[in-house]
Backbone as JSON, one array per atom type, in Angstrom:
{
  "sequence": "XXXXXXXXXXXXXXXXXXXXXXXXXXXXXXXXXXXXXXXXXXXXXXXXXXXXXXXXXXXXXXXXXXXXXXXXXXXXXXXXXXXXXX",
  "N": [[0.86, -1.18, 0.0], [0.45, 2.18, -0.98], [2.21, 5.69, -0.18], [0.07, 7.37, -0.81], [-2.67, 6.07, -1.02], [-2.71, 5.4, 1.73], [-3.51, 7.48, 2.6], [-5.77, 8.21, 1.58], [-7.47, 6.34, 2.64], [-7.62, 7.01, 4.74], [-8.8, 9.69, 5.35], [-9.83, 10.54, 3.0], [-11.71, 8.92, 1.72], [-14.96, 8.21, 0.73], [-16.44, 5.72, 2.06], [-14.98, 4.97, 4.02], [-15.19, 5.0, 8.0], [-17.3, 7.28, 9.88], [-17.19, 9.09, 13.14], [-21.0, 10.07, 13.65], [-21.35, 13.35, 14.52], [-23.7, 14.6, 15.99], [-25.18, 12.21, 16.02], [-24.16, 10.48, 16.98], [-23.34, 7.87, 15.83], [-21.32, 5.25, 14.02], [-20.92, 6.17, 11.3], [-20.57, 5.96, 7.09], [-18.21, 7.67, 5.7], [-19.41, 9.05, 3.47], [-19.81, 11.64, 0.83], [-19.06, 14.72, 0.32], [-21.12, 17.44, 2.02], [-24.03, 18.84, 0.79], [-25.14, 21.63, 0.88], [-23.41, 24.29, 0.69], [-23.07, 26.15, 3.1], [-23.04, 23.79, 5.31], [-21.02, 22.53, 4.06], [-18.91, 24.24, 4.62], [-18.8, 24.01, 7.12], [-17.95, 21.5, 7.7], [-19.48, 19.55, 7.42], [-20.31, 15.79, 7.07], [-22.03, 14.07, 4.33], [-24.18, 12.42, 5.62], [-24.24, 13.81, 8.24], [-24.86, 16.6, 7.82], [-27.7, 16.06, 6.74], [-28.82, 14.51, 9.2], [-28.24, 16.74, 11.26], [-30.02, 18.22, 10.64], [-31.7, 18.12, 12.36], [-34.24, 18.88, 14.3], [-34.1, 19.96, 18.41], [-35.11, 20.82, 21.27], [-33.99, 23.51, 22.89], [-31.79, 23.89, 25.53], [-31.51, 26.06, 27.11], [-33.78, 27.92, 26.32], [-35.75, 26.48, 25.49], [-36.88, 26.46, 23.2], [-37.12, 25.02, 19.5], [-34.68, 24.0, 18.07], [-32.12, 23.29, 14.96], [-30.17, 21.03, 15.18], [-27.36, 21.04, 14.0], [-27.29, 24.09, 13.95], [-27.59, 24.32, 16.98], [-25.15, 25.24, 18.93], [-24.05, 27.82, 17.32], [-27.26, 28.95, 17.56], [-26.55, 28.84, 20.9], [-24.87, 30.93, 21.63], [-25.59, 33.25, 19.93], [-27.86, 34.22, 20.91], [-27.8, 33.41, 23.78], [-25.3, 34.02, 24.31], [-23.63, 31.64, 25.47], [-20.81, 29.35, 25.02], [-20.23, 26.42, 24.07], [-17.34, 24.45, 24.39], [-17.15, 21.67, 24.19], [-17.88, 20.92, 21.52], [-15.87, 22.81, 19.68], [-13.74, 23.13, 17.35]],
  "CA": [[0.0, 0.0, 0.0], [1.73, 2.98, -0.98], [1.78, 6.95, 1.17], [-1.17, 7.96, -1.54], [-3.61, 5.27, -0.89], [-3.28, 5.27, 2.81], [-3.83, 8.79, 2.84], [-7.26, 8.2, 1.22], [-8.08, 5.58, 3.21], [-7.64, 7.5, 6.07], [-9.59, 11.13, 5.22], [-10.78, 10.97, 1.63], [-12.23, 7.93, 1.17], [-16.2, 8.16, 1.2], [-16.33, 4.74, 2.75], [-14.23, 5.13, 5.69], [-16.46, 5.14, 9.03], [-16.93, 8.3, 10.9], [-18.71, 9.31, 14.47], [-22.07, 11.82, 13.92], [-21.56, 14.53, 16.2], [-25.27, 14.62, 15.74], [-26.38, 11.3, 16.56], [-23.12, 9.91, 17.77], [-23.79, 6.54, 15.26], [-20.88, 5.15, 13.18], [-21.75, 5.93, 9.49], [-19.71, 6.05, 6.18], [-18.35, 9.51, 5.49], [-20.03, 9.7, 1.78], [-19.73, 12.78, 0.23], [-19.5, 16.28, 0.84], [-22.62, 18.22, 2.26], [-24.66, 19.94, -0.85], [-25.38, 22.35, 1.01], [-22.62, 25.16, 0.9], [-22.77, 26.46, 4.42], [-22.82, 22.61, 5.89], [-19.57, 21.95, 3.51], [-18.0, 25.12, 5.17], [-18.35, 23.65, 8.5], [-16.46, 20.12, 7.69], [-20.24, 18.08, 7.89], [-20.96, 15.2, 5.89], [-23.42, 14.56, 3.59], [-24.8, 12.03, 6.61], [-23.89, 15.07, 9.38], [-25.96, 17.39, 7.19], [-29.28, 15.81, 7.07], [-28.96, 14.72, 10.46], [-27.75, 17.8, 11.92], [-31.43, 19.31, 10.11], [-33.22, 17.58, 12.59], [-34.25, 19.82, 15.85], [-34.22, 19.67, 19.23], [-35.32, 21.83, 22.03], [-32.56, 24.54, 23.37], [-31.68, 23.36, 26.79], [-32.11, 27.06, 27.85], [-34.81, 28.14, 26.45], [-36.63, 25.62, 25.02], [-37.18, 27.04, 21.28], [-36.58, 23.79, 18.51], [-33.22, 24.41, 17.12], [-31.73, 22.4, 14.4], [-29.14, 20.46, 16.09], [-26.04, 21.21, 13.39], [-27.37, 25.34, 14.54], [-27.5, 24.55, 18.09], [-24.34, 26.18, 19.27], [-24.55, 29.36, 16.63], [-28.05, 29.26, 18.66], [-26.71, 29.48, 21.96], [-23.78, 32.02, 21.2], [-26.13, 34.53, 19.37], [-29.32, 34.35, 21.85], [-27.68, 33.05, 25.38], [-23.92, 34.71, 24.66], [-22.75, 30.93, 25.56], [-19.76, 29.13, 24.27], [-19.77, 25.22, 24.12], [-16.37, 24.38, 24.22], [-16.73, 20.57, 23.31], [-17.85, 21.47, 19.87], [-14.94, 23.92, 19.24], [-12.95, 22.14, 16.39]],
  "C": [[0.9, 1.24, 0.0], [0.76, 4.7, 0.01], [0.04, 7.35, 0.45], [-2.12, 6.91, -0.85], [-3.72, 5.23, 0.63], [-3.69, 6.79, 3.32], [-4.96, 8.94, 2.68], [-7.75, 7.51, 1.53], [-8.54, 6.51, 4.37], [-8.41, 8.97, 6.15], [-9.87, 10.99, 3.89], [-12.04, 10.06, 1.36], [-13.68, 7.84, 1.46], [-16.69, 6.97, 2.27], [-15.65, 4.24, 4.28], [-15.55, 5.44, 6.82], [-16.12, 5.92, 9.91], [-17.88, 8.24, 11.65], [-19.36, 10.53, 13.98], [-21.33, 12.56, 14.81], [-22.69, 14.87, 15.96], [-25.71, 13.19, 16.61], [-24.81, 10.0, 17.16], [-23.13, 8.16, 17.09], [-22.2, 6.55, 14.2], [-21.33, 4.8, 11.74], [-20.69, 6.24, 8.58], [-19.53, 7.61, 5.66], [-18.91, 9.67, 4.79], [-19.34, 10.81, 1.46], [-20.0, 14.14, 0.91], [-20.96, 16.99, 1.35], [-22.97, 18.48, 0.9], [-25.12, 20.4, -0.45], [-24.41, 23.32, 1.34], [-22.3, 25.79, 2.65], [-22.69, 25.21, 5.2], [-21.34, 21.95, 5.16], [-18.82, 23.13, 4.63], [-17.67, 24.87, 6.79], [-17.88, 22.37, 8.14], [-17.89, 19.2, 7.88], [-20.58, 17.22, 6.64], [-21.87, 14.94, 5.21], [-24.49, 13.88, 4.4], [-25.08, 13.58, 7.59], [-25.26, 16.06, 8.38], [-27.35, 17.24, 7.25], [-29.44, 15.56, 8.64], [-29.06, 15.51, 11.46], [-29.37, 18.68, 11.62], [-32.19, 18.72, 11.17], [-32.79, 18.51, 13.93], [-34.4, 19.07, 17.28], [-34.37, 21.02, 20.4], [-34.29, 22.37, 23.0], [-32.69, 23.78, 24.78], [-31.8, 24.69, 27.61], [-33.09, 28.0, 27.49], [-35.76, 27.29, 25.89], [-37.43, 25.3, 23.78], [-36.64, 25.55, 19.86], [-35.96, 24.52, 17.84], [-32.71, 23.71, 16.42], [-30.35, 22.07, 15.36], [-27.58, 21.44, 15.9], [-26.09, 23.28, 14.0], [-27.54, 25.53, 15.74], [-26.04, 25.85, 18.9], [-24.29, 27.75, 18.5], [-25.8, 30.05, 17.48], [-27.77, 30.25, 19.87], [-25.6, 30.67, 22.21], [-24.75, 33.36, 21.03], [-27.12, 35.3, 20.46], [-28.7, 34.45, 23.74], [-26.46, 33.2, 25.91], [-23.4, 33.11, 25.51], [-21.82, 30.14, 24.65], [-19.91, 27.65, 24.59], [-18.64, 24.81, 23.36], [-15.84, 22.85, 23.65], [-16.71, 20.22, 22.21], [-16.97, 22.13, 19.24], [-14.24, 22.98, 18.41], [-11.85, 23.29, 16.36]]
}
């Protein structure tokens, strides 16, 4: 196996198995988001749909899409979740 091929095993390769940070499930990276602002944050084309699905703010209680949770609580509740910080 030469440096190229393990390089694309290891970050290119659609097939490779990554963790949600959405739903915390090992799934196959696929493809890029197609949605321009979900490519610009690094989610996949799994992460993307997933990330669309809501859930109610933990401080105020408003259904927030997940992947916009933190932007959420930054803009509205001036907090910072620091385990999300990439």
């Amino acid at each position: 196996m030469d440096d190229d091929e393990v390089q694309h095993q290891a970050s290119a390769c659609p097939l490779r198995l990554i963790t949600c940070r959405f739903c915390g499930d090992m799934v196959q990276a696929g493809s890029s988001a197609m949605d321009v602002r979900d490519r610009l944050r690094g989610l996949s084309e799994h992460e993307s749909v997933c990330g669309s699905r809501t859930a109610p703010c933990d401080s105020c209680g408003r259904s927030v899409m997940l992947k916009e949770m933190d932007i959420h609580q930054i803009a509205v509740h001036q907090k910072v979740n620091y385990k999300n910080q990439t």
